[in-house]
KEPA-526667 format. One record per residue (C-alpha): residue number from 0; residue in three letters; x negated, y negated, z negated. Coordinates in Angstrom, 3 decimals, decimal comma. Last residue first. Layout:
+-----+-----+----------+----------+----------+
!   i !  aa !     east !    north !       up !
+-----+-----+----------+----------+----------+
! NUM ! ALA !        X !        Y !        Z !
...
+-----+-----+----------+----------+----------+
//
This chain:
+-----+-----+----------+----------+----------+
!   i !  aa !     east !    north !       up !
+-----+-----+----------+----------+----------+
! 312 ! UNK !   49,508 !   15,564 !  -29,536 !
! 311 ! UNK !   50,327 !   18,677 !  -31,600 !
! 310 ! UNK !   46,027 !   19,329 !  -32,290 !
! 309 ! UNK !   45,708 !   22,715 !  -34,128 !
! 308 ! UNK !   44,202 !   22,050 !  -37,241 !
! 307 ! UNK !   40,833 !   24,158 !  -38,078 !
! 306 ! UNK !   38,474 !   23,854 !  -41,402 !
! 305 ! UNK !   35,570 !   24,977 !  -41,115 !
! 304 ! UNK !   32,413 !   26,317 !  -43,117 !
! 303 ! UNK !   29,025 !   26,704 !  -40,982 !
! 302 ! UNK !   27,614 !   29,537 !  -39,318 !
! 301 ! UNK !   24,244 !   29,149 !  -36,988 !
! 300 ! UNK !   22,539 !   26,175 !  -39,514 !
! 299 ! UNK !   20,135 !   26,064 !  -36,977 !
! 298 ! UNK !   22,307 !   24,082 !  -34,599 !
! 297 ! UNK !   22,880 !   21,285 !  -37,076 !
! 296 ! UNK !   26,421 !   20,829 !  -37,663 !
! 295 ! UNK !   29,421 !   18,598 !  -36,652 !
! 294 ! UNK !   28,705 !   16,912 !  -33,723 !
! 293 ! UNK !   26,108 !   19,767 !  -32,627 !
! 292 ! UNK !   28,990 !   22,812 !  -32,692 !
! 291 ! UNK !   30,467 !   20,652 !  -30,119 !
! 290 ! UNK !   27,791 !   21,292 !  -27,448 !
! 289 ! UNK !   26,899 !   24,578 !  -28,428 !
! 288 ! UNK !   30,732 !   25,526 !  -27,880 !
! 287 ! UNK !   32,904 !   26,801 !  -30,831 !
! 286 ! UNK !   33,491 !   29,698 !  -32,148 !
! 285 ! UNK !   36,430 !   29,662 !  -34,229 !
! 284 ! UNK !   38,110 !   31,886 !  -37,412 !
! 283 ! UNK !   35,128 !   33,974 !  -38,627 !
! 282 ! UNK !   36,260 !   35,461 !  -42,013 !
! 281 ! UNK !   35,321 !   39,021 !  -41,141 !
! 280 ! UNK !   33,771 !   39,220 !  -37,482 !
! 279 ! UNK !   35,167 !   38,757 !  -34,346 !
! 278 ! UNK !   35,089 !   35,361 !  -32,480 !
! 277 ! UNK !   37,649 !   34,991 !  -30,242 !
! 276 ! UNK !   39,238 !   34,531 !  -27,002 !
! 275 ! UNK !   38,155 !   31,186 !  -24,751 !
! 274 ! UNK !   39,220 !   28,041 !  -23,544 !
! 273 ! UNK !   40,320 !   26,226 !  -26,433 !
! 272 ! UNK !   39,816 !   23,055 !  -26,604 !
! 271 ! UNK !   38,072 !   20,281 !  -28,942 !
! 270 ! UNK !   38,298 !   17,885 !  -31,164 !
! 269 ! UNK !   35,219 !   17,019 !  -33,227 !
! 268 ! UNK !   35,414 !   16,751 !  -37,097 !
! 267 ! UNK !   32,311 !   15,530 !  -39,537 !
! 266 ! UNK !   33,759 !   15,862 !  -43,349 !
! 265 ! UNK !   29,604 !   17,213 !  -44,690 !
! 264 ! UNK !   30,409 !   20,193 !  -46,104 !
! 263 ! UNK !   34,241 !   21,099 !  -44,622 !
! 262 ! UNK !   32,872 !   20,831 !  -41,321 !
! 261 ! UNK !   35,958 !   19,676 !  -39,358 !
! 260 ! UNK !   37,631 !   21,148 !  -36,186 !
! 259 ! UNK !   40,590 !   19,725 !  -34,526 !
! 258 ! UNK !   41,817 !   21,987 !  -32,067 !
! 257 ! UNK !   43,618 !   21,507 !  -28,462 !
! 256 ! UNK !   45,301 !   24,072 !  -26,618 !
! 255 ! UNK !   44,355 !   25,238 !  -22,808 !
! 254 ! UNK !   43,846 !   28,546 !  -24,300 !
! 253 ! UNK !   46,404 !   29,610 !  -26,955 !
! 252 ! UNK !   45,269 !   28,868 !  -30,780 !
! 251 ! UNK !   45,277 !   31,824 !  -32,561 !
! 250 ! UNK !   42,360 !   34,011 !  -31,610 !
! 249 ! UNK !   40,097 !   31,398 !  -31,253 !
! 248 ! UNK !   37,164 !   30,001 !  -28,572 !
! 247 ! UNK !   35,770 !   26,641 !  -28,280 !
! 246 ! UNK !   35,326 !   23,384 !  -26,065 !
! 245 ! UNK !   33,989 !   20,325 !  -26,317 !
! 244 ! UNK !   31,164 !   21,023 !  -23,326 !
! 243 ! UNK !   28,666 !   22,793 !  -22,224 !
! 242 ! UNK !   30,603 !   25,891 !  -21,303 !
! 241 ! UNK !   28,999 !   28,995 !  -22,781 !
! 240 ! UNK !   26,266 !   28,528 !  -25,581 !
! 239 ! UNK !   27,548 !   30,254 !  -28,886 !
! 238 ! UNK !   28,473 !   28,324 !  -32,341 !
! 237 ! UNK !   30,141 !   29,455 !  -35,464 !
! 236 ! UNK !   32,995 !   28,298 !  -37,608 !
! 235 ! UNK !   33,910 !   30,294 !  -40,609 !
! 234 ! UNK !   36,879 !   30,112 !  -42,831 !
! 233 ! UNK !   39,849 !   27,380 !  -43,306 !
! 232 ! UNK !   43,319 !   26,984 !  -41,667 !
! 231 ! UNK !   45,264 !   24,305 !  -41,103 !
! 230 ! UNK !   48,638 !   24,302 !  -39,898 !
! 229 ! UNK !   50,241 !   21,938 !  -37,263 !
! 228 ! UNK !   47,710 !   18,183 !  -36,403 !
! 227 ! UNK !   49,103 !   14,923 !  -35,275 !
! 226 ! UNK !   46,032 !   12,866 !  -34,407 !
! 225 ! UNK !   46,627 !    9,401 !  -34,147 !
! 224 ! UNK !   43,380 !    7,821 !  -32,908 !
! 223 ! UNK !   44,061 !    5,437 !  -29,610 !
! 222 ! UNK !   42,000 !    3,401 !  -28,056 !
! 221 ! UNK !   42,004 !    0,353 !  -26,823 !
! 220 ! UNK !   39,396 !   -1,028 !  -24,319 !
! 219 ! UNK !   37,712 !   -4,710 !  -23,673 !
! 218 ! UNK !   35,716 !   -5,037 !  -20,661 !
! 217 ! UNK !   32,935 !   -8,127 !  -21,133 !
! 216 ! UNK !   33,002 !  -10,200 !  -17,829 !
! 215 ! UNK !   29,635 !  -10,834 !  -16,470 !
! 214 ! UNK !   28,336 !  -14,338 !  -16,305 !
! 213 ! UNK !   27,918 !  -15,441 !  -12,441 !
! 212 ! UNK !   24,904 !  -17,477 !  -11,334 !
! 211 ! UNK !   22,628 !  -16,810 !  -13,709 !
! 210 ! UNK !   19,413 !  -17,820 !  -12,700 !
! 209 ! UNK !   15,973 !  -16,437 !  -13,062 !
! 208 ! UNK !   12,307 !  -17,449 !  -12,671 !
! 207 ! UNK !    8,912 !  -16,358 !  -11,335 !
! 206 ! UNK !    9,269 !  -12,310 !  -11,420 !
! 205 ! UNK !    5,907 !  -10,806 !  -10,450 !
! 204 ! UNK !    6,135 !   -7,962 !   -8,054 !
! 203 ! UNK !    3,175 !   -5,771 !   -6,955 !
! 202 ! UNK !    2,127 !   -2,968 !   -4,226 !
! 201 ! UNK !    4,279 !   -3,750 !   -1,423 !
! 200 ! UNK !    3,387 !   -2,270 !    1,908 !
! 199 ! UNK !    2,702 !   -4,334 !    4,634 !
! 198 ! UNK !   -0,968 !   -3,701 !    4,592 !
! 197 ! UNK !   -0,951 !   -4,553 !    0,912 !
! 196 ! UNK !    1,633 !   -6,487 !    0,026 !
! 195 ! UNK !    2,522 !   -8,996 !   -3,244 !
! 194 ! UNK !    5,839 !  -10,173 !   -4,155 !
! 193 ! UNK !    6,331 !  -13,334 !   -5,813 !
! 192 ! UNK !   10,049 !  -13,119 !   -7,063 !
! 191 ! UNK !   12,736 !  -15,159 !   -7,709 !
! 190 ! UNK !   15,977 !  -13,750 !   -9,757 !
! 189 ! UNK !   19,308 !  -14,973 !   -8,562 !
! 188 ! UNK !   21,660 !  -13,238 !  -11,681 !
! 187 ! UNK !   24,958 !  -11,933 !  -10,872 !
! 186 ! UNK !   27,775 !  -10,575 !  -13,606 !
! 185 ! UNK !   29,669 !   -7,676 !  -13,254 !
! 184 ! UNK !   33,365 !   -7,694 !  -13,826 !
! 183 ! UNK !   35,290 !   -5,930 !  -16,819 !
! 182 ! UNK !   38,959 !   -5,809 !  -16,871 !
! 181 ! UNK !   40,710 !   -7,147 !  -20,205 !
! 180 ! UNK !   43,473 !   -5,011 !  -22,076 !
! 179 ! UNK !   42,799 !   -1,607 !  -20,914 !
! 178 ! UNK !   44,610 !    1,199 !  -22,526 !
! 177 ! UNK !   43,720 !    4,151 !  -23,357 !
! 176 ! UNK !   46,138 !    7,412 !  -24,775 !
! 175 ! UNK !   44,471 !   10,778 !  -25,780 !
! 174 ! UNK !   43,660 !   10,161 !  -29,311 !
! 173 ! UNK !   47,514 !    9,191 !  -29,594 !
! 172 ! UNK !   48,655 !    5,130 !  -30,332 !
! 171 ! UNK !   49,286 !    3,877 !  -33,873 !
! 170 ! UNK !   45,711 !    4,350 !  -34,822 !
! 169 ! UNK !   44,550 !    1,895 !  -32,793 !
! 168 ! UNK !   41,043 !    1,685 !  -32,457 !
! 167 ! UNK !   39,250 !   -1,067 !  -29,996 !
! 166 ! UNK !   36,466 !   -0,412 !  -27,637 !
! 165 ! UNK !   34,286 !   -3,383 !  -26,735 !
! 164 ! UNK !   32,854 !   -2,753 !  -23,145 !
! 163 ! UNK !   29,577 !   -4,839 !  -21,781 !
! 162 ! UNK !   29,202 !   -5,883 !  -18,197 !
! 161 ! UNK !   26,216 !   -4,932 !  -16,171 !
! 160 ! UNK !   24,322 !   -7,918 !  -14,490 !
! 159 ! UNK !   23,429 !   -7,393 !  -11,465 !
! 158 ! UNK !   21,000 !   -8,805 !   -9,173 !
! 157 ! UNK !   20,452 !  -11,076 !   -6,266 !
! 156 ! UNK !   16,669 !  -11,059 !   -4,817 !
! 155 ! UNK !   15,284 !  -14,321 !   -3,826 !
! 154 ! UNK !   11,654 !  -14,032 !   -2,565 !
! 153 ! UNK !    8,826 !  -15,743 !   -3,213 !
! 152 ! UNK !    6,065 !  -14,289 !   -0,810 !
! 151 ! UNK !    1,924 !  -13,334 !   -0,821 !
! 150 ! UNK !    0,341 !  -10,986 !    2,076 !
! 149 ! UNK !   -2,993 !   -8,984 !    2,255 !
! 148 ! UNK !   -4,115 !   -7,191 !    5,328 !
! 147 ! UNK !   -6,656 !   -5,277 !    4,554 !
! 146 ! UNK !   -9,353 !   -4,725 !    7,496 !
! 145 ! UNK !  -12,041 !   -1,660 !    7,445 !
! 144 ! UNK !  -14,856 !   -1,951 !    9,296 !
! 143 ! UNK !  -16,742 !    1,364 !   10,355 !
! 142 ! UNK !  -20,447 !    1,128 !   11,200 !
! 141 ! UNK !  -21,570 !    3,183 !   13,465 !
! 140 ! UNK !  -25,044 !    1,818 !   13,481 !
! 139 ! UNK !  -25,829 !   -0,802 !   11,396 !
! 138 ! UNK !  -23,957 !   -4,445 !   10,395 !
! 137 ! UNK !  -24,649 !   -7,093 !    7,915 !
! 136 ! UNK !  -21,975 !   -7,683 !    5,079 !
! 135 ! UNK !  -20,609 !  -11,350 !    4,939 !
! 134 ! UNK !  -17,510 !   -9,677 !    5,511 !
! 133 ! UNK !  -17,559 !   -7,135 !    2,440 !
! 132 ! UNK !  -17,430 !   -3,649 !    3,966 !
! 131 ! UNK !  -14,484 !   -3,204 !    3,863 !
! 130 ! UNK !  -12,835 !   -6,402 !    5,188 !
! 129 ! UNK !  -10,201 !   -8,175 !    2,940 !
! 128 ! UNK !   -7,864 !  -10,974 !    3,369 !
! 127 ! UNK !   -6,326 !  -13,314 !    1,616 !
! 126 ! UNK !   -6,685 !  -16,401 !    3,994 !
! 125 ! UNK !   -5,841 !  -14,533 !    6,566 !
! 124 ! UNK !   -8,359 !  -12,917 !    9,429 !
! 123 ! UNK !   -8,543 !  -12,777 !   12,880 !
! 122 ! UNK !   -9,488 !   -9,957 !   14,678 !
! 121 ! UNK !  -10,206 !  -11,089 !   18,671 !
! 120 ! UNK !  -12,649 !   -8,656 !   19,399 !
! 119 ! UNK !  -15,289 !  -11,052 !   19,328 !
! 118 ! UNK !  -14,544 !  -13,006 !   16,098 !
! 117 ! UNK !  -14,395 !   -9,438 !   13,956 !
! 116 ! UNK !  -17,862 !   -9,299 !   15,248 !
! 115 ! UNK !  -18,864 !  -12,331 !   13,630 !
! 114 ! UNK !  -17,230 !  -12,157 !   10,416 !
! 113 ! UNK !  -19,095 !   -8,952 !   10,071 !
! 112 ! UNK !  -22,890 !  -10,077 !   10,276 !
! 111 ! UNK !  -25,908 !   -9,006 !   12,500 !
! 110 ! UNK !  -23,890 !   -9,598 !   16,215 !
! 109 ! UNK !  -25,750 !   -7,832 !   19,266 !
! 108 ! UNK !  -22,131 !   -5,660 !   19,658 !
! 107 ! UNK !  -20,380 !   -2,638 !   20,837 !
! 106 ! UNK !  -16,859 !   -1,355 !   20,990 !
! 105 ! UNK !  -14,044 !    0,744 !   18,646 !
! 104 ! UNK !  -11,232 !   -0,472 !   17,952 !
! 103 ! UNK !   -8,637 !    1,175 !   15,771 !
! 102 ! UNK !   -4,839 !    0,472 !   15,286 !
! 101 ! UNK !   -2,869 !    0,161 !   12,382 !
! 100 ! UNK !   -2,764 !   -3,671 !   11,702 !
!  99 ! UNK !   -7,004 !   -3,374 !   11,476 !
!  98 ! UNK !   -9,634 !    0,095 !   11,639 !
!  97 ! UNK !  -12,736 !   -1,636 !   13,137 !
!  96 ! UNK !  -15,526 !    0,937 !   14,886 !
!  95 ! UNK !  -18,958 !   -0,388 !   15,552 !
!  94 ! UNK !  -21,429 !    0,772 !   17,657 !
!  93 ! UNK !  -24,865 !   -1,164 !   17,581 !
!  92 ! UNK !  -26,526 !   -3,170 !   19,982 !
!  91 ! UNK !  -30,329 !   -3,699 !   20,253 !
!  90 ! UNK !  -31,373 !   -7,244 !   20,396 !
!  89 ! UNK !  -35,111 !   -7,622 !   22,297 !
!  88 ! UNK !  -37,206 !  -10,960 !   22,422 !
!  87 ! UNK !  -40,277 !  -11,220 !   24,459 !
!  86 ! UNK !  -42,238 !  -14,169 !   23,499 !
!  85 ! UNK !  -44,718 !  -15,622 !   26,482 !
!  84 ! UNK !  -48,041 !  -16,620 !   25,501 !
!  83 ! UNK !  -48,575 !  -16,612 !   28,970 !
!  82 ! UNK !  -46,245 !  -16,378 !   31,379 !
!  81 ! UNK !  -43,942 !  -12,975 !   32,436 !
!  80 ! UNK !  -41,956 !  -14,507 !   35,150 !
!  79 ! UNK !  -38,216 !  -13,558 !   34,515 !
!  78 ! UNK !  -36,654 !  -11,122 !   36,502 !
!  77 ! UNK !  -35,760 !   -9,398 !   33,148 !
!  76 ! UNK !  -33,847 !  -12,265 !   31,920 !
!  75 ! UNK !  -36,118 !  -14,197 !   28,677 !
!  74 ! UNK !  -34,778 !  -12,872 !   26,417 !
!  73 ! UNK !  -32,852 !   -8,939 !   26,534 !
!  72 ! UNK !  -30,057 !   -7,979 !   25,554 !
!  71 ! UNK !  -28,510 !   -4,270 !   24,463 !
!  70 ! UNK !  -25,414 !   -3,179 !   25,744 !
!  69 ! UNK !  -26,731 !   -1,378 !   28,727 !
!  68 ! UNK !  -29,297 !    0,512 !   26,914 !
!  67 ! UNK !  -32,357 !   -0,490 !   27,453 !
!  66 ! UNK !  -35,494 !    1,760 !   27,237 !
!  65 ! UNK !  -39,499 !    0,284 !   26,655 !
!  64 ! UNK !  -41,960 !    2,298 !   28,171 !
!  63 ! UNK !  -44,638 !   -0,461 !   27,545 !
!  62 ! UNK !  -45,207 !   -0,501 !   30,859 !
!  61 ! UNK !  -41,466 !   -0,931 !   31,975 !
!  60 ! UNK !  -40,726 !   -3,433 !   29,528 !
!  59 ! UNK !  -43,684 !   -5,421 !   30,683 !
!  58 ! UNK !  -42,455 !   -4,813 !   34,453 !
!  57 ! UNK !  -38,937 !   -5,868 !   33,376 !
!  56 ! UNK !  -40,517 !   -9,125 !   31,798 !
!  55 ! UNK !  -42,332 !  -10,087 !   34,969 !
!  54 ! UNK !  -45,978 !   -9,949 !   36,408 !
!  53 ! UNK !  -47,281 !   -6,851 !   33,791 !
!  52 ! UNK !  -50,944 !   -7,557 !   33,110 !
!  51 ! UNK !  -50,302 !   -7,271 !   29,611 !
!  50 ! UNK !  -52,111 !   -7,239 !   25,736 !
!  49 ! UNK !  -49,217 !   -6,912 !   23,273 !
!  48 ! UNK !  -48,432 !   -8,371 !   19,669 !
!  47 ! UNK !  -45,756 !   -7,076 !   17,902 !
!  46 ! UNK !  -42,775 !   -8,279 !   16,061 !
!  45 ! UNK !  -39,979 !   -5,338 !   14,661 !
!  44 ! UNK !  -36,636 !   -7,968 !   14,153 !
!  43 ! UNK !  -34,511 !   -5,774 !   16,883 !
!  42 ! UNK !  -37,762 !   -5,621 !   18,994 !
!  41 ! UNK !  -39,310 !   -9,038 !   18,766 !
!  40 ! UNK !  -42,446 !   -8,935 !   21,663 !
!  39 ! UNK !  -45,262 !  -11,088 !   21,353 !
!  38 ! UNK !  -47,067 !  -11,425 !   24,678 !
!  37 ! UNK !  -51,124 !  -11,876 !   25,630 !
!  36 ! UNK !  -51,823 !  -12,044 !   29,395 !
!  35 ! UNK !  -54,289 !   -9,828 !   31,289 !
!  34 ! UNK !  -55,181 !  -11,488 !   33,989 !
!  33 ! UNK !  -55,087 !   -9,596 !   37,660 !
!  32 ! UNK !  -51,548 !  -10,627 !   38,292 !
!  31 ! UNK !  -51,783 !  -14,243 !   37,132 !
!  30 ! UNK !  -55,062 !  -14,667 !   39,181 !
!  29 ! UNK !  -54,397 !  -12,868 !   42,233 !
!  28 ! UNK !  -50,929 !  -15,326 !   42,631 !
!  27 ! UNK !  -53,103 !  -18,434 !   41,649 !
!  26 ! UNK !  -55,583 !  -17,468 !   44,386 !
!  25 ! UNK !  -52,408 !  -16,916 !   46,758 !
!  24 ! UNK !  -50,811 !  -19,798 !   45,522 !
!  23 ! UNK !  -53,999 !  -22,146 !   46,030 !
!  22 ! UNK !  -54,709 !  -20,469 !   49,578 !
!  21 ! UNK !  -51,008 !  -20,952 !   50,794 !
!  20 ! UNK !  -50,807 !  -24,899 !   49,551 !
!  19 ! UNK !  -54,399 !  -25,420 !   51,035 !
!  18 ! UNK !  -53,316 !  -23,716 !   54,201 !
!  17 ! UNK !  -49,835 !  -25,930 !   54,359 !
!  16 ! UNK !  -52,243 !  -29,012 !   53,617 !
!  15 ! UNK !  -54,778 !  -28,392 !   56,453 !
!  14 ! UNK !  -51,762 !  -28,045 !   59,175 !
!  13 ! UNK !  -49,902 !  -30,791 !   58,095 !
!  12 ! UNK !  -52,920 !  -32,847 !   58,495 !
!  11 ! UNK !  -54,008 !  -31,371 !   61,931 !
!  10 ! UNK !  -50,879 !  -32,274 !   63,091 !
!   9 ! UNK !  -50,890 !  -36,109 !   62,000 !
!   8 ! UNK !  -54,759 !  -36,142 !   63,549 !
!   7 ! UNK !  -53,552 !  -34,391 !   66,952 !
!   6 ! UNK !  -50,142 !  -36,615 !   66,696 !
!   5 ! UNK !  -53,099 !  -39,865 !   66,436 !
!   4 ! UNK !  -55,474 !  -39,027 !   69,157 !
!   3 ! UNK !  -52,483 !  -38,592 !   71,300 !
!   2 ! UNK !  -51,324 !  -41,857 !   70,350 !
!   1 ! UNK !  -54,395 !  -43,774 !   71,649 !
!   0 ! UNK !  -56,267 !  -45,845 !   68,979 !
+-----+-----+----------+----------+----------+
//
């Protein structure tokens, strides 16, 4: 068989199968745009069923005057071929706003649940934490998420502990003298705690155990009780607010003076000074302060009986 024969067979071939290729494509081409195709389309969980002649998914979307935002997704791509029996998913995307460590985010998202969307911007979350709403919670539209922070620690706190005084009487020493014999110290305690916060702020403390690691020292006082008293005198003690104090008035004790006063009804005294003139009035020999006037008598007795020594000492 001569070769020329043979390329003009071989071309002929080529020729026959690149037209057969270009027919079928064409006829297949005509076909799938002219046939009306049946789709199911999921709009955010809404499932219809749609008659379409549309030759990719953006041409569907387009005749079914469907709008994307540019957050929302779309399966399969929009430059996808739009096949038969194909199933047109959409997810719409939602704002959310999350308010976490004092600072808000706001963004957009496909998710459906919380835990997710806290994932995607990066919002981790500790063991005790809380999201409001709950975090299994599914999400709408401008939804704000709330993040607690909740910490747990055992601390160590020192403390202390206040030292007691014993006072001693001595009635061989003046009601003005004191004397120290033993010099109280404060006593420390270690006392753990398991301190709760709230967003770094605490909001309970549980003690857990505590230890004494220093006893306090107890102060131990003498004090003295002689009283040398001049004349006595008896009459009328009364009571007016002026000082607030252990104080009183008279007209024969000098100011700056010290008086022993004693209700002759029920033997309570009180010492006080004079830093006032008076009281007038018949049989009215002191006047003392509110304040000392109540270690003797009851206020609403107004006028009680005295008896007044002028304090030597």
């Amino acid at each position: 068989m001569p070769k020329k024969f043979i390329k003009l067979l071989f071309f002929t071939l080529i020729i026959f199968i690149l037209w057969r290729t270009f027919f079928h494509s064409q006829k297949r081409e005509l076909l799938f745009s002219e046939q009306p195709r049946l789709v199911t389309l999921s709009d955010n969980g809404l499932t219809s069923s749609l008659n379409s002649s549309a030759q990719t998914v953006d041409n569907f979307l387009a005749e079914q005057k469907i709008t994307l935002s540019e957050h929302d997704e779309v399966l399969p791509d929009k430059a996808s071929l739009l096949l038969p029996g194909e199933n047109i998913r959409i997810r719409r995307a939602v704002n959310i706003k999350i308010l976490v460590d004092g600072k808000k985010i706001e963004n957009y998202t496909i998710a459906k649940n919380i835990v997710t969307v806290l994932g995607e911007n990066n919002v981790t979350l500790g063991r005790l934490d809380k999201t409001t709403p709950d975090v299994n919670g599914f999400l709408e539209n401008n939804t704000q998420i709330i993040v607690t922070r909740i910490n747990v620690e055992e601390k160590v706190i020192p403390e202390d502990i206040a030292y007691k005084t014993i006072t001693k009487l001595d009635n061989k020493m003046g009601w003005r003298e004191k004397s120290t014999q033993t010099e109280g110290e404060t006593g420390i305690r270690e006392v753990k705690y398991k301190i709760t916060y709230r967003d770094g702020k605490e909001i309970s403390r549980v003690v857990l155990e505590k230890n004494i690691t220093k006893d306090p020292v107890t102060e131990v006082i003498t004090q003295g009780t002689y009283v040398k008293t001049g004349n006595a005198q008896k009459g009328i003690g009364t009571w007016y607010a002026f000082k607030g104090g252990l104080f009183a008035a008279s007209t024969t004790i000098a100011r700056g003076n010290y008086a022993r006063v004693t209700n002759t009804a029920n033997g309570k005294s009180v010492i006080v000074q004079i830093n006032d003139y008076g009281p007038q009035g018949k049989g009215r020999i002191i006047d003392l302060d509110k304040v000392a006037f109540q270690k003797i008598a009851s206020i609403g007795a107004g006028v009680i009986g005295v008896k007044v020594e002028e304090v030597l000492n």
